[in-house]
C-alpha positions as CSV (number, residue, x, y, z in Angstrom):
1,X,-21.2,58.6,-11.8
2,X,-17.9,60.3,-12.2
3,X,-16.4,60.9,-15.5
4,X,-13.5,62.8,-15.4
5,X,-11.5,62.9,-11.8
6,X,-8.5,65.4,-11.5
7,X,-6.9,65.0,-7.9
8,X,-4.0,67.8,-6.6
9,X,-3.1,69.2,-10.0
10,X,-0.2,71.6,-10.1
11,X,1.6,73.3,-13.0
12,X,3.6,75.9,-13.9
13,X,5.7,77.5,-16.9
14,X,9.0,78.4,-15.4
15,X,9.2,80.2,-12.1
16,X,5.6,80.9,-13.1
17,X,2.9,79.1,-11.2
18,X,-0.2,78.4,-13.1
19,X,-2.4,76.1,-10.6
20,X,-1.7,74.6,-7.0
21,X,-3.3,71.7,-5.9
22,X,-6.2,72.0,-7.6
23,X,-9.4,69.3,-7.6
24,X,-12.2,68.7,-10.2
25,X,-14.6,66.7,-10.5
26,X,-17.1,65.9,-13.5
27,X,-20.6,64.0,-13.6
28,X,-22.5,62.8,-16.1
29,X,-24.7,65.5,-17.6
30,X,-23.4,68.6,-16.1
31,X,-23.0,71.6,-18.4
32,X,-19.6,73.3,-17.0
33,X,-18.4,76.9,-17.7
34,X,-14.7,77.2,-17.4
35,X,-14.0,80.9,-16.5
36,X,-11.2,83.4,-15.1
37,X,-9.1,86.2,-16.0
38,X,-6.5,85.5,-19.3
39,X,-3.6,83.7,-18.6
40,X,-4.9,82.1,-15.4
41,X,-4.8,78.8,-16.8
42,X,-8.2,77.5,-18.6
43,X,-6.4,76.0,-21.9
44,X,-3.8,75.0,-20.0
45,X,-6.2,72.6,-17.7
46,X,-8.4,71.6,-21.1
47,X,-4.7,70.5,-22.6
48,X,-3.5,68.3,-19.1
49,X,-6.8,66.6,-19.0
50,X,-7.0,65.7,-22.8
51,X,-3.2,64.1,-22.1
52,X,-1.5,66.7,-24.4
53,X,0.3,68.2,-21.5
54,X,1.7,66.4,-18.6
55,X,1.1,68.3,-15.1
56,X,4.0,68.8,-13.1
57,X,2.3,67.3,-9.9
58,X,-1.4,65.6,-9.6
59,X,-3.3,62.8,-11.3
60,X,-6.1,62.8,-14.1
61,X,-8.4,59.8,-14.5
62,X,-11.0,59.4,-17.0
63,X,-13.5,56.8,-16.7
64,X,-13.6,53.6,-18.8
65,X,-14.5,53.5,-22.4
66,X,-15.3,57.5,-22.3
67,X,-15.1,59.1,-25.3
68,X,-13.9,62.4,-25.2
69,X,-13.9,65.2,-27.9
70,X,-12.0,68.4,-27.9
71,X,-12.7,71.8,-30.4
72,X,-8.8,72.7,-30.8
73,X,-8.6,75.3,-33.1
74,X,-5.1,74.2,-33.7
75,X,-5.9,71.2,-35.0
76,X,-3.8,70.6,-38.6
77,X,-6.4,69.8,-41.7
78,X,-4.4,67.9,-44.9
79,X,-4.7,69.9,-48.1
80,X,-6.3,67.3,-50.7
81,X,-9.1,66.6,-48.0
82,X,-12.3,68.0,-49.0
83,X,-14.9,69.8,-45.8
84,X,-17.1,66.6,-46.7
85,X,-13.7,64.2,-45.9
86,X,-13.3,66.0,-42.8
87,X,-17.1,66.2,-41.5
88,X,-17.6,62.1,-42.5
89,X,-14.3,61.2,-40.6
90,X,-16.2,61.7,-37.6
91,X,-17.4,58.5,-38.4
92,X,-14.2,56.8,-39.3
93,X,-14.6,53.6,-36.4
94,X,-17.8,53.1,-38.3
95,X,-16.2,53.0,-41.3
96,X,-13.7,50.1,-40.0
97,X,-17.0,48.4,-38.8
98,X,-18.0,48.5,-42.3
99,X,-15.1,47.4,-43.9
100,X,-14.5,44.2,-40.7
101,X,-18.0,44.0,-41.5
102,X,-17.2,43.5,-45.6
103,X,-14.2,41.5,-44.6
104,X,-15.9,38.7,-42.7
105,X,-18.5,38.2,-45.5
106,X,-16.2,37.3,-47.7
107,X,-14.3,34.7,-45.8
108,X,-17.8,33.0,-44.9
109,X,-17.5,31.2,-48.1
110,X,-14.8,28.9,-46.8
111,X,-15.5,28.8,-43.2
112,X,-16.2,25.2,-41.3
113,X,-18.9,25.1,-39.2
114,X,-17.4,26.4,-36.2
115,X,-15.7,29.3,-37.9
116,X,-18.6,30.2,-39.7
117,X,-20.8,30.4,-36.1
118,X,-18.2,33.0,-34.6
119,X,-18.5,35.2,-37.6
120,X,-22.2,35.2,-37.8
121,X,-21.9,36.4,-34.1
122,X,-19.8,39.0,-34.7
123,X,-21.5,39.7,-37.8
124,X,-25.1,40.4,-35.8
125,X,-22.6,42.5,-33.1
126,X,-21.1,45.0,-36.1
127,X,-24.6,45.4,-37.8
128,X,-26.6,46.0,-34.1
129,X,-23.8,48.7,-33.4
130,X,-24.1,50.2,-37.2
131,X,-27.6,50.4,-36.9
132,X,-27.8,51.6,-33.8
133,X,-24.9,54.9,-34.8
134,X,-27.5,55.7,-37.3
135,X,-24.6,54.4,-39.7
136,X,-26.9,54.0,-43.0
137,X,-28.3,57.8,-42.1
138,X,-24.6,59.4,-42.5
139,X,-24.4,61.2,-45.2
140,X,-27.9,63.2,-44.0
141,X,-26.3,63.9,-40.3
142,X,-23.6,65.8,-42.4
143,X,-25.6,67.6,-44.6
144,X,-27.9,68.4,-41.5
145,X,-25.1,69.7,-39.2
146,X,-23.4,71.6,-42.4
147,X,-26.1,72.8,-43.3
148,X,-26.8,74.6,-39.7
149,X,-23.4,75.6,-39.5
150,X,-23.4,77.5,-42.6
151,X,-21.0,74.7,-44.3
152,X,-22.9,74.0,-47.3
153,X,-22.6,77.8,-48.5
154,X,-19.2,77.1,-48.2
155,X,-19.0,74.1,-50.5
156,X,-18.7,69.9,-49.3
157,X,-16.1,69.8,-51.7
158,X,-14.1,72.4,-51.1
159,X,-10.4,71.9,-50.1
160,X,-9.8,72.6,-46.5
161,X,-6.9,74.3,-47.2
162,X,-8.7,77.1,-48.5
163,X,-10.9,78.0,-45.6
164,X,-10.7,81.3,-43.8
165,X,-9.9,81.1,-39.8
166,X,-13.7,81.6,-38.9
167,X,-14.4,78.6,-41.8
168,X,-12.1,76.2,-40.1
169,X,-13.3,76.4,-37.0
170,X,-17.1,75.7,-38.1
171,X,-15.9,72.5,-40.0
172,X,-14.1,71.7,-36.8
173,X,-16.8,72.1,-34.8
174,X,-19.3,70.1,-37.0
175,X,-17.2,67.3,-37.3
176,X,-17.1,67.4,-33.1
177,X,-20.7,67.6,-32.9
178,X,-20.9,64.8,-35.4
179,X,-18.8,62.4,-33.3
180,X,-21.2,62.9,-30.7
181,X,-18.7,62.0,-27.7
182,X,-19.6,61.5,-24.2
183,X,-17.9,64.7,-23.0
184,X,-17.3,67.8,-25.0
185,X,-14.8,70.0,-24.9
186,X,-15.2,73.7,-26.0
187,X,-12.2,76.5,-26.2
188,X,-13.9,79.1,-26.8
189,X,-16.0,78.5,-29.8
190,X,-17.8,81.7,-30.4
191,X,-14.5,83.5,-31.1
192,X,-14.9,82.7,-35.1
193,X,-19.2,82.1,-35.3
194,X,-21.6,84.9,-36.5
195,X,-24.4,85.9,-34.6
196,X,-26.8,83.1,-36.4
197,X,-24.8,79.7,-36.1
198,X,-23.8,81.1,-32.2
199,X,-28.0,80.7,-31.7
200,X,-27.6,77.1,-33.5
201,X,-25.0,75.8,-31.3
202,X,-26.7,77.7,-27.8
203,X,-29.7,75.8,-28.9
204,X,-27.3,72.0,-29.2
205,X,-25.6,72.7,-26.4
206,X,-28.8,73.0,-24.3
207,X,-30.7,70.3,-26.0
208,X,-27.2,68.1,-25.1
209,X,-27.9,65.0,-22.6
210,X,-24.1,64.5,-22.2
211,X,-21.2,66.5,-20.3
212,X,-19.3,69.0,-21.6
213,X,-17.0,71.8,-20.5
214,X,-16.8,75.2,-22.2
215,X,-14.3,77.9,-21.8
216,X,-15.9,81.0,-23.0
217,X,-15.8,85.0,-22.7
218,X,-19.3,85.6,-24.2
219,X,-21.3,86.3,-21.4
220,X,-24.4,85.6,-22.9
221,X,-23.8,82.6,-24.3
222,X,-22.4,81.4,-21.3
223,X,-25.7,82.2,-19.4
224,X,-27.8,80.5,-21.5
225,X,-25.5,76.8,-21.8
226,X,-24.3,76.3,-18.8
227,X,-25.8,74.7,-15.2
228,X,-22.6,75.2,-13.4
229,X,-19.3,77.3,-12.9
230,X,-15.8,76.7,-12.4
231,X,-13.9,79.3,-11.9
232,X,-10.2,79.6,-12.0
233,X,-8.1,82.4,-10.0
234,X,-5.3,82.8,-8.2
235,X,-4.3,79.1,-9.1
236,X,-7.0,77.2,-7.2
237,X,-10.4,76.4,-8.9
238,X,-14.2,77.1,-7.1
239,X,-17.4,75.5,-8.0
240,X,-20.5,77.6,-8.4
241,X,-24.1,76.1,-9.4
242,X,-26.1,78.3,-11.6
243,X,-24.8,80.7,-14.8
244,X,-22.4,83.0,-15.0
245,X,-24.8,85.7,-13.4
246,X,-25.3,83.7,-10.4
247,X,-21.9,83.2,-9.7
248,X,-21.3,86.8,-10.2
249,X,-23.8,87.3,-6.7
250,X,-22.3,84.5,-5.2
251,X,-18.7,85.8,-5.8
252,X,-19.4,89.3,-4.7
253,X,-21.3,87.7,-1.9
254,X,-18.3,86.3,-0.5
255,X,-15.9,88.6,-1.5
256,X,-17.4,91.0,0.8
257,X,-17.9,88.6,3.8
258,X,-14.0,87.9,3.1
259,X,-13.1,91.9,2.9
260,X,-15.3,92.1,6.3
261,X,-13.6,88.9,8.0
262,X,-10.2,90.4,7.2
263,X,-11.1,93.7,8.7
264,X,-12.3,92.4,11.9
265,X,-9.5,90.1,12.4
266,X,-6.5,93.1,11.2
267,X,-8.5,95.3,14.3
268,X,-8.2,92.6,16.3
269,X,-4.3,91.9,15.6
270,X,-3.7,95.6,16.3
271,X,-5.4,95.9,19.5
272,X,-3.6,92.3,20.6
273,X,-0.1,93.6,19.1
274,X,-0.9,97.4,21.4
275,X,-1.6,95.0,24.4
276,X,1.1,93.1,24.1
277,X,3.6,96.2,23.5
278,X,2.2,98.2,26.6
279,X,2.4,95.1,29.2
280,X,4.9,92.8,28.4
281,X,7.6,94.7,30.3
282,X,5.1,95.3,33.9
283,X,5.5,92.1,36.5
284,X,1.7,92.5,37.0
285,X,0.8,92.0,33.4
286,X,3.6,90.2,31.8
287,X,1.3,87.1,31.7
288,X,-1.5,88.9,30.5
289,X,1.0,89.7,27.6
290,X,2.3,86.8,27.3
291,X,-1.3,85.2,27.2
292,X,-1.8,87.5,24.2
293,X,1.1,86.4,22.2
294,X,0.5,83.4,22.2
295,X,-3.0,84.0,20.9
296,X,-1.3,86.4,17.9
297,X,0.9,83.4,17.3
298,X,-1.6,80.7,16.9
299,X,-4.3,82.8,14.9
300,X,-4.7,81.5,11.2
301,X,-4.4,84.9,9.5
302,X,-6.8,85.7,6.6
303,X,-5.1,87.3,3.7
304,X,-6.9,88.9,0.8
305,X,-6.0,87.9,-2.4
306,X,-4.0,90.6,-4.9
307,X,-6.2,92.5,-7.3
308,X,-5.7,91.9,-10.2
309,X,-4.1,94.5,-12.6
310,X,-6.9,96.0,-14.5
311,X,-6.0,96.7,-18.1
312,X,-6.1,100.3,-19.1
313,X,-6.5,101.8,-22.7
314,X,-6.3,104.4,-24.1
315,X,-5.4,105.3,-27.8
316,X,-3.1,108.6,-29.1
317,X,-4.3,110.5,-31.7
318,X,-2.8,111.7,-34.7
319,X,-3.1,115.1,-36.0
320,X,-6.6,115.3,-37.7
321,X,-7.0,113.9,-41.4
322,X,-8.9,114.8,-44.3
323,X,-12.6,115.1,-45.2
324,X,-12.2,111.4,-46.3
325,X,-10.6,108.2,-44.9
326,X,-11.2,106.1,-48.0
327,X,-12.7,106.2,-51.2
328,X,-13.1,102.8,-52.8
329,X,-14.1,103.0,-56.5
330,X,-15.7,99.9,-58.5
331,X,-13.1,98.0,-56.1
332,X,-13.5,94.1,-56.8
333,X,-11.6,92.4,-53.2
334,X,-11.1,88.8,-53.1
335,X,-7.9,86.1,-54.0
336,X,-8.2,83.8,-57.1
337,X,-11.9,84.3,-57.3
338,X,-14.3,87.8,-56.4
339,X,-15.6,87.7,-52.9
340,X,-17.5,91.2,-53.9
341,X,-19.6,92.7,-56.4
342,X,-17.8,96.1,-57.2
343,X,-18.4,97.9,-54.2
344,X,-18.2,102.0,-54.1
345,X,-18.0,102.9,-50.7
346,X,-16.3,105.9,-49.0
347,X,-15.5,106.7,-45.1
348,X,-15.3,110.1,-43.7
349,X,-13.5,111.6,-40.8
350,X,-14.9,110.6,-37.4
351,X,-17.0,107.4,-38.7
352,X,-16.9,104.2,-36.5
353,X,-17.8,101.5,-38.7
354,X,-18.5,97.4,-37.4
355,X,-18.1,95.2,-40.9
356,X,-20.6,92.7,-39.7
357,X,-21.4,89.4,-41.6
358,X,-20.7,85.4,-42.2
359,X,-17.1,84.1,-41.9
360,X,-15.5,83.9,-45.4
361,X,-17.5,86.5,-47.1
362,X,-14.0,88.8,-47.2
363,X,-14.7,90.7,-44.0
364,X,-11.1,90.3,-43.8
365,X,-10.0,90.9,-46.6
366,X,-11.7,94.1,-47.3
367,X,-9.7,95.5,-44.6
368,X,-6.5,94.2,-46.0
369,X,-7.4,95.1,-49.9
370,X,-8.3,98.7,-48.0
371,X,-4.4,98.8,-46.2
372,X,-3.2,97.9,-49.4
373,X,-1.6,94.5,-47.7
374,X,-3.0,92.1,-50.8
375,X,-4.2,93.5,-54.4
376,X,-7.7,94.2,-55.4
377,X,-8.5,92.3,-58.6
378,X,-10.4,95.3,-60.2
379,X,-11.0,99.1,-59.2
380,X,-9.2,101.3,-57.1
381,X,-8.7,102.4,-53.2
382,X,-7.9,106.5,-53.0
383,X,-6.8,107.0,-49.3
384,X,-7.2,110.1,-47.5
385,X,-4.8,113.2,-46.8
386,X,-3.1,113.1,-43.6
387,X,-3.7,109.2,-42.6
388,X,-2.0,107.6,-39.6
389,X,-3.5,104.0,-39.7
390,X,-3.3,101.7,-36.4
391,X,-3.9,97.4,-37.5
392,X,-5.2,94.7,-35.5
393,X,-4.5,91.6,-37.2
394,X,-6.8,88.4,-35.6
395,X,-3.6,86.5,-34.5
396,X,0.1,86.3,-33.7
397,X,2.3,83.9,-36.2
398,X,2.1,80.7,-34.2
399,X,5.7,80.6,-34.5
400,X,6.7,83.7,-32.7
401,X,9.9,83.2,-30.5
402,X,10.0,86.7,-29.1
403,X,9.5,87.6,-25.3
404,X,6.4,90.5,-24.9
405,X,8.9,93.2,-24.1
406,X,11.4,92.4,-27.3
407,X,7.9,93.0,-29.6
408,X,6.8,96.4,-28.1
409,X,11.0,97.4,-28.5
410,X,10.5,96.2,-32.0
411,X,8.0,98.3,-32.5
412,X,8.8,101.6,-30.4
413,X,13.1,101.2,-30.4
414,X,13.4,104.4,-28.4
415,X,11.7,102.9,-25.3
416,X,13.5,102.7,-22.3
417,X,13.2,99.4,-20.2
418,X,11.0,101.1,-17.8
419,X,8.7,102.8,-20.8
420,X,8.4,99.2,-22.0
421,X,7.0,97.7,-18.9
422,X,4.6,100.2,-18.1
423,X,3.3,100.6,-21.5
424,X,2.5,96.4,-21.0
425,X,1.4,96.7,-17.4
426,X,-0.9,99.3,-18.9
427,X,-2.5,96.4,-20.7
428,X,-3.0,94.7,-17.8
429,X,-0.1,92.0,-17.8
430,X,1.8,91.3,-14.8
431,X,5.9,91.1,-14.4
432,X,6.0,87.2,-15.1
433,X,3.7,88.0,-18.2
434,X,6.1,90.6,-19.6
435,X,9.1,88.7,-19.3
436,X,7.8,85.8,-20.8
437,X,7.7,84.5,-24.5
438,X,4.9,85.3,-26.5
439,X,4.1,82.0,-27.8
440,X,3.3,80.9,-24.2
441,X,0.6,83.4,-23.2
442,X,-2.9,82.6,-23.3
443,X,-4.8,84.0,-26.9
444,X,-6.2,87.3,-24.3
445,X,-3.0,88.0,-23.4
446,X,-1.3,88.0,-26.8
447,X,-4.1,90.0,-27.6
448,X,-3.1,92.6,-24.9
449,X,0.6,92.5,-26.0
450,X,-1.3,93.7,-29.8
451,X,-3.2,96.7,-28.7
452,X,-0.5,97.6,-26.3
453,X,1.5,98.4,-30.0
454,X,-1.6,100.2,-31.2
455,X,-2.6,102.9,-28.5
456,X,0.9,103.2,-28.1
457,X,1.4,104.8,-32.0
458,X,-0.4,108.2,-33.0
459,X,-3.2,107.1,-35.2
460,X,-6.7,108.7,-36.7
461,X,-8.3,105.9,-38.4
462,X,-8.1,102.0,-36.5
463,X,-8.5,99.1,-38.5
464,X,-9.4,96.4,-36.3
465,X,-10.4,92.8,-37.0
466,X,-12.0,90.7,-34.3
467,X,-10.7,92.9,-31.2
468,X,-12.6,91.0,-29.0
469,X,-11.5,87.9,-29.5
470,X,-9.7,85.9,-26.5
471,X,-10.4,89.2,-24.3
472,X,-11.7,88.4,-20.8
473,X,-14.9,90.3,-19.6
474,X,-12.6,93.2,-18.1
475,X,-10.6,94.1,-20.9
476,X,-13.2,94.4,-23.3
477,X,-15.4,96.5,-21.2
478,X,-12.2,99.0,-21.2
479,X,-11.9,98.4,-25.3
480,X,-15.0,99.4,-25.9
481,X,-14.6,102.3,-23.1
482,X,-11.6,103.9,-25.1
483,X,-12.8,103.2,-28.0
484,X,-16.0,105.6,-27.8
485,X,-13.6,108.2,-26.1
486,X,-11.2,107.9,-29.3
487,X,-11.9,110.6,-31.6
488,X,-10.4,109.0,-34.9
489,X,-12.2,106.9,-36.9
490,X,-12.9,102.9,-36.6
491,X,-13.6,100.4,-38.9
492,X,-13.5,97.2,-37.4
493,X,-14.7,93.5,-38.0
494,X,-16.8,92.7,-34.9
495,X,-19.4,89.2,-34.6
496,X,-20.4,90.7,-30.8
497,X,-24.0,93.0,-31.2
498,X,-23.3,94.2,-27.6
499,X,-20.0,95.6,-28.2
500,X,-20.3,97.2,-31.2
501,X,-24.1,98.7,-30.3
502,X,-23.8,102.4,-29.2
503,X,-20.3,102.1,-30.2
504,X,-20.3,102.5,-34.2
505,X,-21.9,105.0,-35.9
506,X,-23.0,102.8,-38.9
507,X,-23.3,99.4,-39.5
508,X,-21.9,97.7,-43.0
509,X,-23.3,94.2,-43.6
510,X,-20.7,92.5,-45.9
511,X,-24.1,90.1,-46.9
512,X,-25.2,93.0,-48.7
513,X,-22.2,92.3,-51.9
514,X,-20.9,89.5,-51.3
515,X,-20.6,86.9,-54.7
516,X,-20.9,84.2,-51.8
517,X,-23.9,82.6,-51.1
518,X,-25.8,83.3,-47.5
């Protein structure tokens, strides 16, 4: 049975086309990957289909009475609202079964005969459809899902407020999971998990009985969730069964019977178009010509789709710094409260250092306590001679009103127009892309539009947190490619084992001094 239909979509931003006529269908059970290059569309689609965007042409119908739950990391928690408020509203229509529940019990009192028949029917209803919910069981579902997601370290009653990115996201997760809907919605939901709650929610995701689709650039993961592959390019959307590997035959498969196709059929135009040319002026073959035209005329010609640009990085360096990068003495990092033991660590010249570790154990903020962006609250930071540091913050304000080529001309005034659009199509973003705002670009390509500020300045030590993020499958092949070739130092915040592997020289696992418990 279907549960989502979506029949001729099309939408654009602008003059800038994002899908065309594009057909989807979902069935009950079916674990769907969502893939494609940044920018080609996969929030966009998740947002039309969940009704908070309206497509310009097309029709989305949901079945009846399907309930349908979507991780949006943008989703606004109230300060005042504790992680246990948020994780137990997934329950909230039980709740109001509850309290109808309550409510009729106390008018039975006073009820007539009649009356009081009605309410004992809807009475039996409310308690068959608590019971079944597990409704009496709630408060252990919420311990058992915080628990897995590494919630409870984090505290039931702390304020949501007060959560780091990586934080939110897992208590916006749980509460998801908790709701238990008939289709799931993922946005990419690895971006802010460590390496242990990603093997929790592989392992939920493949015990799930019910649908859900999952836009995701962790290849692995992917491969080991999903039963079937849509994937989104040049505004139209394929199905492929099997995981991302097998569509990765598949699509090379046909790609290659395309390339030969086209081949065939461009020999055959030339050799119809040099007939034509050589005859259609003789009597005794203007026919023949003719004949051949009309042939040339009626063909359906096969064209081959643009290649996409490729992004290309790589870093300037600085002149070469001192014996040491950093030397932290007794240094204390955190906000109100310590989020360290006092830690004395040093970095020298050509280190590559992943920070590795939970969300919220000030992975973060050790890099910004380092940069000297926030204060320590005890000990000192002694930087090195010489240091020409390159950031990369997690995310853009969400704000932002600035158009891709005004933020690199921020950054780098002297640019010429024609410096500014290389530099970005460097990065792989296309002409549309780099005249467009920044708030409207997918998370990859904001991404891009950061790093193409940072190998654009002359550094010797990059500071990185979560470079990975939001990057498509091309682009961070080509990070990590540049970033072995750089010859300044790295220390970077990274929750990807195969990125970092064989690219860092050491390994610092924040679990190690952290006053948190993991």
């Amino acid at each position: 049975m279907s549960i989502l239909n979506v029949v001729n979509l099309s939408h654009g931003f602008g003059d800038r086309a994002i899908f065309s006529q594009v057909s989807f269908r979902l069935l009950k059970g079916e674990h769907i990957g969502l893939i494609g290059a940044n920018g080609e569309g996969k929030s966009t689609f998740m947002n039309i289909i969940t009704g908070s965007l309206a497509p310009d042409e097309g029709k989305v119908e949901w079945a009846k009475n399907v309930r349908v739950g979507y991780l949006d990391q943008h989703t606004a928690l109230e300060k005042g609202m504790s992680v246990r408020d948020v994780l137990k509203s997934a329950f909230d229509f039980l709740f109001e079964l509850e309290a109808r529940m309550n409510d009729i019990c106390d008018k039975m009192g006073e009820a007539g005969e009649a009356e009081l028949e009605a309410y004992m029917e809807e009475l039996g209803t409310i308690q068959d459809l608590l019971t079944m919910h597990d409704f009496y069981m709630i408060d252990a579902k919420v311990e058992e899902v915080a628990r897995a997601l590494g919630l409870t370290d984090v505290g039931l009653d702390r304020d949501v407020t007060d959560l780091s990115g990586g934080q939110r996201t897992k208590v916006l997760l749980a509460k998801l999971l908790l709701e238990k809907p008939d289709i799931l919605l993922l946005d990419e939901p690895t971006n802010y998990l460590d390496a242990e709650h990603i093997e929790w929610l592989k392992r939920y995701l493949n015990d799930y009985e019910n649908a859900f689709i999952l836009i995701s650039h962790d290849i692995p993961f992917l491969n080991s969730v999903v039963n079937l592959i849509y994937h989104m390019d040049q505004q139209e959307l394929h199905r492929y069964v099997g995981n991302y590997d097998k569509f990765q035959e598949v699509y090379a498969v046909k790609k290659a019977q395309l390339e030969a196709a086209y081949n065939r059929q461009q020999k055959e135009i030339a050799d119809l178009k040099d007939f034509v040319a050589r005859n259609k002026a003789r009597v005794a073959t203007r026919n023949m010509a003719m004949s051949r035209q009309k042939k040339l005329d009626k063909m359906e010609v096969i064209e081959l789709a643009g290649e996409k640009p490729k992004p290309e990085f790589h870093f300037k360096e600085a002149r070469t710094p001192g014996r040491y990068i950093f030397q932290a003495h007794d240094l204390v990092i955190g906000y109100q409260e310590p989020l360290s033991t006092p830690l004395n660590l040093e970095m020298e010249r050509g280190q590559k250092i992943a920070l590795i570790g939970s969300n919220g154990i000030g992975k973060t903020t050790l890099l910004k306590s380092i940069l000297g962006l926030i204060p320590s609250l005890e000990g000192t930071v002694e930087l090195g001679d010489y240091l020409s540091i390159g950031y990369f913050e997690q995310e853009m304000a969400p704000d932002i009103e600035t158009s891709c080529m005004e933020e690199i001309w921020r950054e780098f005034p002297a640019y010429s127009q024609y410096e500014v659009r290389s530099a970005l199509a460097k990065c792989g973003l296309t002409t549309k892309h780099i005249e467009s705002k920044v708030k409207v670009l997918s998370g990859g390509e904001q991404a891009k539009v950061r790093l193409c500020k940072l190998i654009n300045r002359e550094t010797n030590i990059l500071l990185l947190d979560e470079p990975t993020n939001h990057l498509d499958p091309d682009a961070k092949e080509e990070l990590r490619r540049a970033l072995k070739a750089y010859k300044g130092s790295i220390l970077m915040v990274c929750h990807e084992p195969e990125f970092y592997e064989g690219l860092a020289t050491c390994v610092w696992d924040c679990r190690e001094w952290t006053t948190k418990i993991v």
